[in-house]
MARVO-689693 format. One record per residue (C-alpha): y, z, x. Coordinates in steps of 0.1 Angstrom, whole numbers. Example, Ala and Ser with C-alpha at 12.3 -4.5 7.8 and 13.67 -1.06 7.14 Angstrom:
north:up:east
-45:78:123
-11:71:137
% end
This chain:
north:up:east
77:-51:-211
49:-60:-190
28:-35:-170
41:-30:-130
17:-22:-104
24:11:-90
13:38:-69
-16:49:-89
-27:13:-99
-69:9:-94
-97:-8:-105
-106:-43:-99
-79:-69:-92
-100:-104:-88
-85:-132:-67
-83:-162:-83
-94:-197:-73
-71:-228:-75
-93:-255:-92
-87:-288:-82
-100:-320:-99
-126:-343:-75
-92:-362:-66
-71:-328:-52
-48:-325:-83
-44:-291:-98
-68:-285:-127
-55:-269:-153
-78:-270:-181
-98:-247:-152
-73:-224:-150
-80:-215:-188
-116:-210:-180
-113:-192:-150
-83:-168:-167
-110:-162:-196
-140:-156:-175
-121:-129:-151
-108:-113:-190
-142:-115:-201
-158:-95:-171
-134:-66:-175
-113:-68:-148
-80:-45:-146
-59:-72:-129
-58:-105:-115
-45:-124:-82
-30:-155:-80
-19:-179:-49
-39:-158:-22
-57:-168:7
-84:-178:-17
-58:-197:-40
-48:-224:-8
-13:-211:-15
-5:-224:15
-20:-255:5
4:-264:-27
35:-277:-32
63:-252:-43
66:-273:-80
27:-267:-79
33:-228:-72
56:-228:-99
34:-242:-128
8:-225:-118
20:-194:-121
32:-205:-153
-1:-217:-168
-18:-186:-153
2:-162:-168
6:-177:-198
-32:-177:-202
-34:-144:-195
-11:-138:-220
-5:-101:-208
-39:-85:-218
-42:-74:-178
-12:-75:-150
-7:-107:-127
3:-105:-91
13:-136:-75
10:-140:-38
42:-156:-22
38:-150:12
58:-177:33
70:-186:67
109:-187:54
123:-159:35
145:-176:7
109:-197:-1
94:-164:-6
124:-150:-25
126:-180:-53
90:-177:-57
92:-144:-64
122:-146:-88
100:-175:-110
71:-149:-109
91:-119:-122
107:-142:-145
71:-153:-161
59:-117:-161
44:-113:-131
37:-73:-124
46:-79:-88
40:-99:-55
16:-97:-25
32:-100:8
16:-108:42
35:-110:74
43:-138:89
29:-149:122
46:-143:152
48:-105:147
33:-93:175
51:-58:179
53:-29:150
88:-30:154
93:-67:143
68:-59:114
92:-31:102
120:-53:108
104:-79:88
96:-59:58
132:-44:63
147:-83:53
120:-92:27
127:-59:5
165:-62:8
161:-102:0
138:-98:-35
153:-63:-42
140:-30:-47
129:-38:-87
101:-59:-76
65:-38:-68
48:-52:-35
14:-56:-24
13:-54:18
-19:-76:25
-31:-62:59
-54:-92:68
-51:-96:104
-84:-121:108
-63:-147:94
-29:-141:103
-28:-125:137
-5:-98:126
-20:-62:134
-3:-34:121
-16:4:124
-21:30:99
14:50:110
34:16:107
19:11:69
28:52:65
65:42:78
63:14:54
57:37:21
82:56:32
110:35:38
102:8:5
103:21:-25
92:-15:-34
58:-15:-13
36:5:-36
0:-10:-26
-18:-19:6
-46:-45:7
-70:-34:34
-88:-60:48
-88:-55:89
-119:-52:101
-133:-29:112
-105:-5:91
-127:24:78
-111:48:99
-80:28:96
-80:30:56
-92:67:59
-59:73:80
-40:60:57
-53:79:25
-49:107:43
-14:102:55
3:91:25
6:114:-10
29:139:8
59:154:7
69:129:30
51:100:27
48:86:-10
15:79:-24
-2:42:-18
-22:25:-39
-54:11:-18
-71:-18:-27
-102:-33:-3
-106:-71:1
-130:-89:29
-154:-103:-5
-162:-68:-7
-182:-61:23
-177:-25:26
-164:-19:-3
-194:10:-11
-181:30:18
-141:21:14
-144:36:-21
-162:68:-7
-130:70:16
-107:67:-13
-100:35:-22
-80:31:-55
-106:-6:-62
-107:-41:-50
-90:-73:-47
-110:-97:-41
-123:-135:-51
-161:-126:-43
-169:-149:-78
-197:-124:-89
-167:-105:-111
-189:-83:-133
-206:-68:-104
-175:-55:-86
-168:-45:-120
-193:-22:-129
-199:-11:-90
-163:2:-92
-166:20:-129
-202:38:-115
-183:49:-81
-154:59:-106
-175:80:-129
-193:97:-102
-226:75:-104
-222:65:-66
-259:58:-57
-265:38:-85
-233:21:-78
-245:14:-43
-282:0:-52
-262:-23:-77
-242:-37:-47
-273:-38:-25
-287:-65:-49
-257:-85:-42
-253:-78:-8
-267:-109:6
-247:-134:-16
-221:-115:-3
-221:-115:30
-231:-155:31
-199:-157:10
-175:-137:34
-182:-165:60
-145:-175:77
-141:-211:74
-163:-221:51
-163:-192:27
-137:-209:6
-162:-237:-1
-190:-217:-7
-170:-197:-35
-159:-226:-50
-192:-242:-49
-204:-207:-67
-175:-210:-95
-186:-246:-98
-225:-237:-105
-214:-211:-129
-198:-236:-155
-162:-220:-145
-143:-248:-124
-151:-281:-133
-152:-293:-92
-157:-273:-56
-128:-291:-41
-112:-272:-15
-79:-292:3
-75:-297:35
-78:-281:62
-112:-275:50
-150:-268:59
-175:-291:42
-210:-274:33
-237:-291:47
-270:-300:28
-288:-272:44
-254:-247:32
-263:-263:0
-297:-254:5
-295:-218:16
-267:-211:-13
-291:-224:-38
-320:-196:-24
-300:-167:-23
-287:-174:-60
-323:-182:-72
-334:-146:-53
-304:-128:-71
-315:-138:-104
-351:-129:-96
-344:-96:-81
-315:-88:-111
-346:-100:-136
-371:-77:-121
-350:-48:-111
-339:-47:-145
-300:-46:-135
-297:-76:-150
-290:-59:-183
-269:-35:-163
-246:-65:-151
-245:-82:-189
-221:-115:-180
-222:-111:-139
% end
């Protein structure tokens, strides 16, 4: 039986691109070399049909062999989630059926727009458990920038508490550092369940969210074998080296988190690296202009050089 995401479930969980040929059509010799890289770097997870997979972008037969491909690549050396957040319900709850069905280890959940009160939010969430049933682990992804859906740290509590099924939270409001700390601190009680906290936002923060207990990160920042080994140091107690290896990386980072036009700026990054076989993002999209190009191509060439000078680069084998 394949491995469920839980409670206690850490480490790094990378979000994966959807490659697309030059022409828009799915990829899927890409998939195979994406799936392998993220295996090779040592990740404990992987995410599929996110934000940074266009989910909302594909067609529900695309979804579906997808997921298949994906997973079957994977092959169960690390658990999949599948993101099958939708505006209807019974979308959400066939995706999430084919998902199980190809050994998925749960779904990822965002709420749909329109929620503008805590109540509807809990009302929501009431409908989607009962609809995919209580056998299926969930992932609430807390991304507010994108979806206009704010929800506070006692509403995600109430959540725990009254799912079963919602067993992780991806933090990704910003600014949430207090917000995440409330929510570490609230839950693993006798009367709110433990959560599993993983940190998204290209892993921005994520020096200073693990400090304040996050479980990892789930992310698509395409530099996997950095998050990788920033997340083992914290985890072994090395924090400051941890934190000058993130440092190094910081301003590829940030450049990358860019709303709009991070999703072809990644791309373009998994492109350079040999790992997709073309950048093309589908519409709605934001092109890269020659001087993005530009700029990209200097704060890679100064990563390499600082990685080669500092010596981390034999820290980072593979980054």
């Amino acid at each position: 039986m394949n491995e469920m995401i839980n409670r206690n479930t850490s480490g790094v969980y990378i979000i994966s691109a959807t490659p697309f040929t030059d022409n828009g059509v799915v990829d899927h010799s890409s998939i195979d070399s994406l799936a392998d890289y993220y295996l090779e770097s040592g990740v404990s997870g992987i995410t599929i049909l996110g934000m940074m997979g266009e989910a909302n972008k594909l067609s529900l037969e695309e979804s579906n062999q997808f997921v298949l491909a994906f997973i079957k690549r994977v092959n169960g050396k690390v658990p999949v989630i599948v993101g099958v957040s939708s505006s209807g319900v019974n979308a959400m709850e066939n995706l999430t059926k084919h998902s199980m069905d190809a050994g998925a280890a749960g779904v990822m959940i965002a709420p749909a727009a329109g929620l503008n009160t805590e109540q509807k939010i809990l009302s929501y969430f009431d409908v989607v458990c009962d609809q995919i049933g209580p056998n299926v682990p969930i992932c609430y992804q807390d991304f507010p920038q994108t979806t206009g859906v704010h929800i506070s740290a006692e509403t995600v509590l109430r959540l725990a508490k009254d799912h079963s099924q919602i067993v992780m939270f991806k933090h990704e409001d910003w600014p949430g550092l207090g917000k995440l700390s409330a929510i570490r601190e609230g839950c693993d009680t006798d009367k709110v369940p433990r959560l599993s906290i993983l940190v998204g936002n290209a892993a921005l923060f994520l020096p200073q969210e693990l400090q304040r207990g996050a479980d990892g990160v789930m992310t698509g920042f395409p530099y996997v074998k950095m998050l990788v080994t920033v997340e083992g140091l914290h985890r072994a107690g090395n924090i400051n080296e941890a934190e000058d290896i993130f440092d190094t990386f910081l301003p590829l980072i940030r450049y990358d988190q860019q709303l709009g036009i991070g999703m072809s700026i990644r791309k373009e990054i998994l492109y350079r690296k040999k790992l997709i076989k073309s950048p093309f993002v589908r519409l709605p999209r934001v092109n890269m202009s020659k001087i993005d190009y530009d700029e990209l191509s200097r704060l890679m060439k100064r990563l390499e050089y600082k990685l080669k000078t500092t010596g981390l680069g034999s820290v980072i084998d593979n980054y």
